[in-house]
C-alpha positions as CSV (number, residue, x, y, z in Angstrom):
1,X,0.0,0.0,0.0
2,X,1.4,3.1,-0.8
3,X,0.3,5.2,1.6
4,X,0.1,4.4,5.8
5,X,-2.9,5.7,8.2
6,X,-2.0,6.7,11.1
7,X,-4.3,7.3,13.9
8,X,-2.4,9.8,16.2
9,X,-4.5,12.5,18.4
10,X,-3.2,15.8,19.7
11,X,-4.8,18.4,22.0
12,X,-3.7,22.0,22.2
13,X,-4.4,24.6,25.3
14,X,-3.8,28.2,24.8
15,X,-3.5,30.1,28.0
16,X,-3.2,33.8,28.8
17,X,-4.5,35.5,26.0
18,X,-6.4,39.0,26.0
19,X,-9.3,38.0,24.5
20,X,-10.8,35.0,22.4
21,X,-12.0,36.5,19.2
22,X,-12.6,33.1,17.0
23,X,-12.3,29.5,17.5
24,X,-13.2,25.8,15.8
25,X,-11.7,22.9,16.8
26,X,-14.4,20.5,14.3
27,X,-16.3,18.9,17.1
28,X,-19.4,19.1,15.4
29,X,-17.8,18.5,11.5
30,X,-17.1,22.1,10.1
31,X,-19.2,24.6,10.0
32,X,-21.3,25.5,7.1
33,X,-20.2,29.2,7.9
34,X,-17.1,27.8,6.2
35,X,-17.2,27.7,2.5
36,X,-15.2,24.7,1.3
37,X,-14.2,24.9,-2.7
38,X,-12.6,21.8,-4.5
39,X,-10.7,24.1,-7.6
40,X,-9.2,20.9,-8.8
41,X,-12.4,18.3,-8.9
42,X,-9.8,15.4,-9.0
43,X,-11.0,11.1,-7.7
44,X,-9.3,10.7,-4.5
45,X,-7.4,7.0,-4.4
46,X,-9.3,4.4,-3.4
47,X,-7.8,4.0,-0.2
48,X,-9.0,7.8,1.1
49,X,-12.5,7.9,-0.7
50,X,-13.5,8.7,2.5
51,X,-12.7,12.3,1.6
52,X,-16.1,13.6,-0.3
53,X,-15.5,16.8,-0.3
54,X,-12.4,19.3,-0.8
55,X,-12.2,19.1,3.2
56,X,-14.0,16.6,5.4
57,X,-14.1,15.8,9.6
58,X,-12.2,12.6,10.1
59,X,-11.4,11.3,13.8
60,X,-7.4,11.3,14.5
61,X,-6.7,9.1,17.8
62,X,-10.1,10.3,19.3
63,X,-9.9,14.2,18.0
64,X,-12.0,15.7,15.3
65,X,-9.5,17.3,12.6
66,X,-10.4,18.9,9.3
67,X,-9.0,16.7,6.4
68,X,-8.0,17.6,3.1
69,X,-6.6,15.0,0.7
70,X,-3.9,15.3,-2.5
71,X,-3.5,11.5,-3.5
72,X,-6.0,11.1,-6.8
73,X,-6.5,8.8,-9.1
74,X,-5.0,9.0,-11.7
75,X,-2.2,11.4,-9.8
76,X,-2.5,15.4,-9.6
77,X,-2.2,18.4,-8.0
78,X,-4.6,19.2,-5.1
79,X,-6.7,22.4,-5.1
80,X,-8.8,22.4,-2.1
81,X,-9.7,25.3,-0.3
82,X,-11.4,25.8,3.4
83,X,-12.1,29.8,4.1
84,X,-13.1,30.5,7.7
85,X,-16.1,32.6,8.1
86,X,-15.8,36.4,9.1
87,X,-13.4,37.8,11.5
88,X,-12.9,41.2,12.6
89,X,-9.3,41.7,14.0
90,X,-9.7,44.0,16.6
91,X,-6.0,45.4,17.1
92,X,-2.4,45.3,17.0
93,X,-1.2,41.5,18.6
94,X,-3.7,39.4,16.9
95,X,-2.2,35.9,15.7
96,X,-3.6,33.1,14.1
97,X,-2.5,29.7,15.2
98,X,-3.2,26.6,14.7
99,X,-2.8,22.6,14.8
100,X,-1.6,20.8,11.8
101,X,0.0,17.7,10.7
102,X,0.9,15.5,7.8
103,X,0.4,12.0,8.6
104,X,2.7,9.7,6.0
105,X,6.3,11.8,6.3
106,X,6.8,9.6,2.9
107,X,4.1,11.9,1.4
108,X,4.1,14.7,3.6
109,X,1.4,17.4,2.4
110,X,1.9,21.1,2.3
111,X,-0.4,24.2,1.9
112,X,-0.8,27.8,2.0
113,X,-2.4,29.9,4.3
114,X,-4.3,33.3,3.1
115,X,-6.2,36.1,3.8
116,X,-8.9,38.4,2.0
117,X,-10.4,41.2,3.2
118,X,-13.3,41.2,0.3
119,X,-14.7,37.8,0.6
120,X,-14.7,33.8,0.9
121,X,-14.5,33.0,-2.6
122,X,-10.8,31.8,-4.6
123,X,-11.2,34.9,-6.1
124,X,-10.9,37.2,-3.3
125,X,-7.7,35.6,-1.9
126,X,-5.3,38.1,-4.1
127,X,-2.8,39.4,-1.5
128,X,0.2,36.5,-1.2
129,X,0.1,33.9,1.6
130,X,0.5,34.8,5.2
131,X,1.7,31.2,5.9
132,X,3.7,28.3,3.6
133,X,4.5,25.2,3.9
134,X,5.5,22.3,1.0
135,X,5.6,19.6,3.7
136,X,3.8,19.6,7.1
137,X,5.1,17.3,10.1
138,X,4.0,14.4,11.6
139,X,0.7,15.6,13.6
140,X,0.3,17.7,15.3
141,X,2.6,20.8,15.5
142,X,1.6,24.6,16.4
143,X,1.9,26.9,14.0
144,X,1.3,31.1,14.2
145,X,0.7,33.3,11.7
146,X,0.8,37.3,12.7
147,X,-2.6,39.5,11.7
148,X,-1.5,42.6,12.8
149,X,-1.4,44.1,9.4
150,X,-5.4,43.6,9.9
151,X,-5.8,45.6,12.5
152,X,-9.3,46.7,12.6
153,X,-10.7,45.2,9.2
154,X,-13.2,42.2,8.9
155,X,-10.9,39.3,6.8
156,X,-11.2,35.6,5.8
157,X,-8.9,32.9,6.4
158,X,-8.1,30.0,3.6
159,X,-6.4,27.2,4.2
160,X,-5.1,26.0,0.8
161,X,-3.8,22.2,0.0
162,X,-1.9,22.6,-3.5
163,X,0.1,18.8,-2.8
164,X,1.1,16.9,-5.7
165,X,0.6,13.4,-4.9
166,X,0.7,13.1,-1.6
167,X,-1.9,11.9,1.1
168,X,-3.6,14.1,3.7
169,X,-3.4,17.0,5.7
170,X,-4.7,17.4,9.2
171,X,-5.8,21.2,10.2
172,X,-7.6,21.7,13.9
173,X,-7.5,23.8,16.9
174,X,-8.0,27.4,15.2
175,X,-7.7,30.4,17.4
176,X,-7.4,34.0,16.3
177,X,-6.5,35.9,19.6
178,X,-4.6,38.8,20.8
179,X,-1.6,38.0,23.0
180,X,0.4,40.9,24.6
181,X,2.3,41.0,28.1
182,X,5.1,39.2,29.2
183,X,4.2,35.6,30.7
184,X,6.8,33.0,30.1
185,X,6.7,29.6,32.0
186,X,9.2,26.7,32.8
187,X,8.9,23.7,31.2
188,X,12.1,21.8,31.9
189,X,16.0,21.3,32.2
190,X,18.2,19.2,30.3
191,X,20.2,18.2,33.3
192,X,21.3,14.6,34.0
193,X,19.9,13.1,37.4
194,X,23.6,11.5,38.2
195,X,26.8,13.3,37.3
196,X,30.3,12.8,38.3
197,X,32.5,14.9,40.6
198,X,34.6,17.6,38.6
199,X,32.5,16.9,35.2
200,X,30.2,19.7,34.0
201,X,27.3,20.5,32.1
202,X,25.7,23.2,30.4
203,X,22.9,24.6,31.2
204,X,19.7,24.2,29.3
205,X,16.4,24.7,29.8
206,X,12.6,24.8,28.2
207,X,10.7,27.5,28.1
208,X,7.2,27.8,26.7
209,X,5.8,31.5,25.8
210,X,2.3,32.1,27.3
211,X,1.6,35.8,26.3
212,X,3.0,38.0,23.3
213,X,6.1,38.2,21.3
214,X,9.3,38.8,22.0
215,X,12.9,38.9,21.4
216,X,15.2,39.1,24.1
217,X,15.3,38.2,27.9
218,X,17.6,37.3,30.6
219,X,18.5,33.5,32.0
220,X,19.4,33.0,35.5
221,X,19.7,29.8,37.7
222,X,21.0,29.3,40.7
223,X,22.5,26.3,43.1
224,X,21.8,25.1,46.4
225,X,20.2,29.2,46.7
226,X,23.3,30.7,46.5
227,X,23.7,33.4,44.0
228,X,22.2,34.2,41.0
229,X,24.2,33.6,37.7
230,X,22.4,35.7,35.0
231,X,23.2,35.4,31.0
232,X,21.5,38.0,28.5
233,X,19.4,35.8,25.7
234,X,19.0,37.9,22.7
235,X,17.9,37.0,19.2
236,X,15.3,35.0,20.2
237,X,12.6,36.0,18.0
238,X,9.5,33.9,20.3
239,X,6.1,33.7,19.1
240,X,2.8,33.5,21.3
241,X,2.3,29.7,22.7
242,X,5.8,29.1,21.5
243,X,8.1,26.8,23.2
244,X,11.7,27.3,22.9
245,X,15.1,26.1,24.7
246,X,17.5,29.0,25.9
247,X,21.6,28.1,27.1
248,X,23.2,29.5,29.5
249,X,26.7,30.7,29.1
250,X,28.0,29.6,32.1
251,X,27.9,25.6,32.6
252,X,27.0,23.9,35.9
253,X,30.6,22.6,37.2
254,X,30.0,20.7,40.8
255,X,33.8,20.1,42.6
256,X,32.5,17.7,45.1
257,X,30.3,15.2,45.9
258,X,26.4,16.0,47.5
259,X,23.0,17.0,46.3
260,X,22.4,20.1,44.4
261,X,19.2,22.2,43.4
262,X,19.1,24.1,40.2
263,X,16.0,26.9,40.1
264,X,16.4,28.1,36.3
265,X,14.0,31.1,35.1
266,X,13.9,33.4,32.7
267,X,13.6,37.7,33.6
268,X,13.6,40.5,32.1
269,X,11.6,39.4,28.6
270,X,12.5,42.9,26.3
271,X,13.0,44.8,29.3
272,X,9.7,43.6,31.0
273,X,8.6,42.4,34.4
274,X,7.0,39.0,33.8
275,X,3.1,39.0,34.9
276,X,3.1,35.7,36.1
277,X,6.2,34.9,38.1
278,X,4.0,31.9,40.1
279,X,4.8,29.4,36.4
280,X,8.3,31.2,36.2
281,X,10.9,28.4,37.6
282,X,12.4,24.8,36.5
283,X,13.7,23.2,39.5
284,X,16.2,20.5,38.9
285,X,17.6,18.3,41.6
286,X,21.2,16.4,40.7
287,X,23.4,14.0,42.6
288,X,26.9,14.4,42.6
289,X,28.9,11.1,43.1
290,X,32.7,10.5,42.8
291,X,32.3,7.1,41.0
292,X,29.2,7.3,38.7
293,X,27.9,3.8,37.9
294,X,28.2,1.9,34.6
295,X,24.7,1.8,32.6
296,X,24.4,-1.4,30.8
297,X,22.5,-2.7,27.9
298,X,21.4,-6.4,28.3
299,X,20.1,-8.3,25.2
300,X,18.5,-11.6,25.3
301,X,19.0,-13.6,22.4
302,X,16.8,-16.6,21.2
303,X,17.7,-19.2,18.2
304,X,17.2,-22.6,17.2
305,X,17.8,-24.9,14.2
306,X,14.5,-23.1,12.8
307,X,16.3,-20.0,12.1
308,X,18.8,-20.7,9.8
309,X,20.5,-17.1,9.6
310,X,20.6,-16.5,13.5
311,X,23.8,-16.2,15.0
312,X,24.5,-19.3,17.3
């Protein structure tokens, strides 16, 4: 079979946004406020003629998803277009985001992502796309698109497969919203549980981005609650609902044996307090040991006369 279903789920939580303005996540199928235009009128393969429309509801691992399919019969391009219904971007810090996700990485789909500010039909979408992609990952990953050059008008949103002979293309989870402040929480550390006396490690660490944009901020940990060791991130360049590693220039280097507490954080996010220090810190507890022990990988093996080409 050339292509390979996979039933994978994925659930998305926004948090800390200024106000909803739109939402679908395809509980209910999609919306017949959404106007859904097959350009290309193309036979989808046998093994999809589930998808009867230029975008359909399918069930992922439990989740409703929208679906759009590229793999025809014979082979083609894909032209299938799903345009949101109105949505009046209200100011400054609006973004798009959303779920998506290819399911066969053999025949990864990609699309565009457009808006109009006349109407819902192909022919409105003139401007160039917001968003592209030629070949989505595995489901589900976030993706963001900025509106801010909306501000204040009423627009549509299209989602546009254009694959060549590929297979499907998950979309789900849309949220238009405005996201400004500064609210950054830990995730985690990449610090080992066990590490030897006199070795070091640098410091890593997860951060996910709960409020608005931003580029720059400061990285601080300390040990044991001693002092504060502080290294200026810039460049970072962190979207809303982002998540993001930062690396601290100065490594953890332990010169004796005992337990130690690393509290890592993040201040200082373009020059601003953060709003919600309570989700702030990664706390990372390591053991120090002179003589580290030996991991070990154990196989069992199992042969017999019935194998022929098993080792003996």
């Amino acid at each position: 079979m050339k292509k390979v279903l996979l039933a994978l789920s994925a659930c998305a939580v926004f948090t800390n946004v200024d106000a909803q303005i739109f939402s679908e996540n395809f509980a209910g199928g999609i919306p017949s406020s959404f106007n859904l235009i097959d350009v290309d009128g193309k036979t989808p393969n046998a093994q999809v003629n589930f998808v009867t429309a230029a975008w359909v509801q399918r069930v992922v691992g439990g989740d409703t998803v929208a679906c759009s399919n590229s793999w025809y019969a014979p082979p083609g391009q894909a032209d299938d277009w799903m345009v949101t219904p109105s949505i009046a971007v209200p100011s400054t810090g609006t973004y798009l985001i959303w779920e998506a996700g290819a399911p066969d990485q053999n025949f990864p789909d990609g699309y565009m992502v457009y808006v109009s500010t006349t109407g819902n039909t192909v022919a409105d979408f003139t401007a160039p796309p917001i968003y592209t992609n030629t070949g989505e990952d595995a489901p589900f990953v976030t993706r963001v698109a900025d509106l801010s050059a909306y501000s204040g008008q009423t627009i549509y949103i299209a989602f546009r497969n254009n694959s060549t002979d590929k297979f499907l293309l998950y979309i789900d989870d849309l949220l238009v919203d405005v996201f400004t402040g500064y609210d950054v929480s830990g995730v985690v550390s990449d610090l080992p549980d066990v590490m030897a006396t006199g070795s070091s490690h640098a410091i890593i660490a997860t951060f996910t981005n709960e409020a608005g944009p931003f580029n720059s901020a400061d990285f601080n940990y300390t040990v044991n609650g001693g002092a504060v060791s502080t290294a200026s991130a810039s460049a970072l360049n962190v979207d809303p609902t982002e998540t993001f590693n930062v690396a601290h220039s100065t490594a953890f280097n332990p010169s004796s044996a005992g337990s130690y507490t690393i509290k890592m954080w993040l201040s200082n996010i373009d020059g601003n307090v953060d709003a919600n220090p309570s989700n702030d810190t990664i706390t990372k507890t390591v053991y120090v040991v002179d003589n580290p022990p030996t991991r070990k990988v154990v196989i069992e093996e199992k042969t017999g006369t019935w194998c022929g080409w098993c080792p003996r």
